[in-house]
BAMARDREN-329362 format. One record per residue (C-alpha): x, y, z. Coordinates in steps of 0.5 Angstrom, whole numbers, plus 500, padded with zeros to 3 digits. Layout:
<pts>
XYZ...
</pts>
This chain:
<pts>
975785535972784528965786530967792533971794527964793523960797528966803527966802519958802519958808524963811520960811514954813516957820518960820512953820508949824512954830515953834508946833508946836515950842514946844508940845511942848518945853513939853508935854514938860517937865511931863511930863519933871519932874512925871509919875512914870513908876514907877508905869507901869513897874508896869503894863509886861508882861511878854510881849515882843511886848506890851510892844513895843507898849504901849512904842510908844503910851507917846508919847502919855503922855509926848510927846517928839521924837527929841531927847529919846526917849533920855534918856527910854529911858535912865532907863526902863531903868535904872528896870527897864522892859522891854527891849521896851518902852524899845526901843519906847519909843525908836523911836516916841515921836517919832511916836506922840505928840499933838503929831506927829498935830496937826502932821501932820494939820495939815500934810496936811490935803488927804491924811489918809492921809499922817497914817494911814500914818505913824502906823501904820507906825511902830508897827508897826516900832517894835513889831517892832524891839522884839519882835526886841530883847526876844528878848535874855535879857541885855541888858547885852552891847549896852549900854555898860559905864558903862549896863550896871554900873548895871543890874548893881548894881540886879540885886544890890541888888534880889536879881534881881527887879527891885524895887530900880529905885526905890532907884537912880533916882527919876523926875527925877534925871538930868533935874533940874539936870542936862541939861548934865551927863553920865550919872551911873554910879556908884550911890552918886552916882546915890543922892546925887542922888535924895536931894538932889532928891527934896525940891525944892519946885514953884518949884524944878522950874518953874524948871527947865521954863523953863531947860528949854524956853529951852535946847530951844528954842534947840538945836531952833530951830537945827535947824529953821532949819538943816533949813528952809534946807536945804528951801527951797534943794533946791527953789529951787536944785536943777532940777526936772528932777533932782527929778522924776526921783527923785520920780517913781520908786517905788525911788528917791523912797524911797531918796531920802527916807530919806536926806535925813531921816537927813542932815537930821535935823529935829525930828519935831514939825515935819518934816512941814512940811519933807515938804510941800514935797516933795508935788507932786513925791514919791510918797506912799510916799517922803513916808512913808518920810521921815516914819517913817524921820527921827524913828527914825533920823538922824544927830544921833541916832547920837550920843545913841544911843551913850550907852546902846547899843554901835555894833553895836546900833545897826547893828542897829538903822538896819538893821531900821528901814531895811529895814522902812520901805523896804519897807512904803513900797514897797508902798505906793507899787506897791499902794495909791497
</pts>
């Protein structure tokens, strides 16, 4: 009985330090998701890969969103003519490199900055690699999904092949408003019928979608949080110590160990270094960096959102670059540095 009322107090507390953090970025994240016409960044994009990359990676801090929502956001990207460097960066480190996360994970590791530093500059530096390697790809149409790849087909022709008939196909906001529920629109004369018919919403109209939105991401990230919550509390009730410090204490395999929890438990970015934190005192540094790069560009629930824009192959390539890199930045870490 004792250790179940460990485990609630842990869990318990965990929520209470995470939801506010959750909050806010669900709803920083839909002004910016319905009011912010991201076209005219798209004008600024360059066009150099390795550049694009890794102005595609900062992009976070202008429209801050968690992995729940990078692929939706990178979707429409595309299909608004941006760079393939730049979505593909956009995608892996948009989790991370937003406001909301820095704040929650300083908040989190007040007593250990460097976990802040270290992650932040970790998953740019993958994200912009991962997007450089991508960006060497003329066509990227053979990794996307047909229904995806047709799409940026018809804006290559209607455009004449120069890119400039992105805005005829897909205004900022279209899939997003009114449509979140519904799949991907593919067909072009749909999609046009859909800009016209929500290009001229007045602001009640979209503030109304902003409080469904953030009712509904609430509801479906709160879930997640209390599943992955639950998970934390009883892994460290539950579970003996003795077989914790055995993998926590390994540079190899506090790493390994890390990397997998964050991709089974798939915890939101904005608060999953509230979950990490319970695992201070018994993982290396490198192993609490690993978790906090790793989760947000890859776990499970986003191999599914993943397939609506890439083929599976893609995606190999893709959790295989980004696990590789991240073991091994966080390995040197944990041999050279801490």
């Amino acid at each position: 009985m004792n250790q179940l009322n460990n485990a609630f107090t842990l869990f318990l507390s965990l929520l209470v330090e995470a939801i506010p953090f959750l909050l806010l970025g669900v709803v920083l994240s839909g002004l910016l998701q319905f009011f912010v016409d991201e076209r005219r960044l798209l004008s600024l994009m360059p066009k150099n890969s390795l550049l694009g990359a890794l102005v595609g990676s900062c992009i976070g801090f202008l429209f801050p969103v968690c992995e729940c929502g990078n692929v939706p956001v990178a979707r429409r990207l595309l299909m608004q003519g941006a760079p393939v460097p730049v979505a593909i960066g956009f995608l892996l480190a948009a989790p991370t490199i937003n406001p909301i996360v820095f704040w929650a994970t300083w908040t989190a590791f007040r007593g250990q900055p460097e976990v802040v530093l270290y992650r932040i500059g970790f998953s740019l530096f993958i994200a912009t690699t991962i997007g450089w390697v991508f960006g060497t790809q003329k066509d990227v149409r053979p990794l996307l999904q047909p229904a995806l790849a047709s799409v940026l087909s018809y804006r290559t022709q209607t455009s004449g092949g120069r890119g400039s008939g992105a805005s005829t196909i897909l205004q900022s906001g279209t899939y997003f408003l009114g449509q979140s529920a519904k799949p991907l629109i593919t067909d072009p004369s749909e999609l046009q019928a859909a800009m016209v018919a929500t290009a001229a919403k007045p602001t009640s109209y979209r503030l109304r979608l902003l409080l469904d939105n953030t009712v509904q991401e609430m509801r479906e990230l709160g879930s997640v949080l209390i599943i992955g919550s639950a998970i934390a509390a009883i892994i460290q009730v539950f579970v003996p110590r003795d077989v914790i410090l055995s993998l926590g204490q390994s540079p190899v395999t506090s790493i390994l160990a890390m990397m997998l929890l964050a991709a089974v438990v798939s915890i939101c970015s904005t608060v999953d270094s509230f979950f990490a934190l319970s695992f201070a005192s018994t993982f290396t540094s490198g192993a609490l960096v690993a978790f906090l790069v790793f989760g947000p560009m890859i776990d499970l629930k986003a191999v599914g959102l993943m397939l609506s824009i890439f083929k599976p192959k893609a995606i190999f390539y893709l959790f295989l670059l980004a696990g590789l890199l991240t073991f091994l930045l966080t390995l040197f870490l944990n041999l050279y540095i801490s």
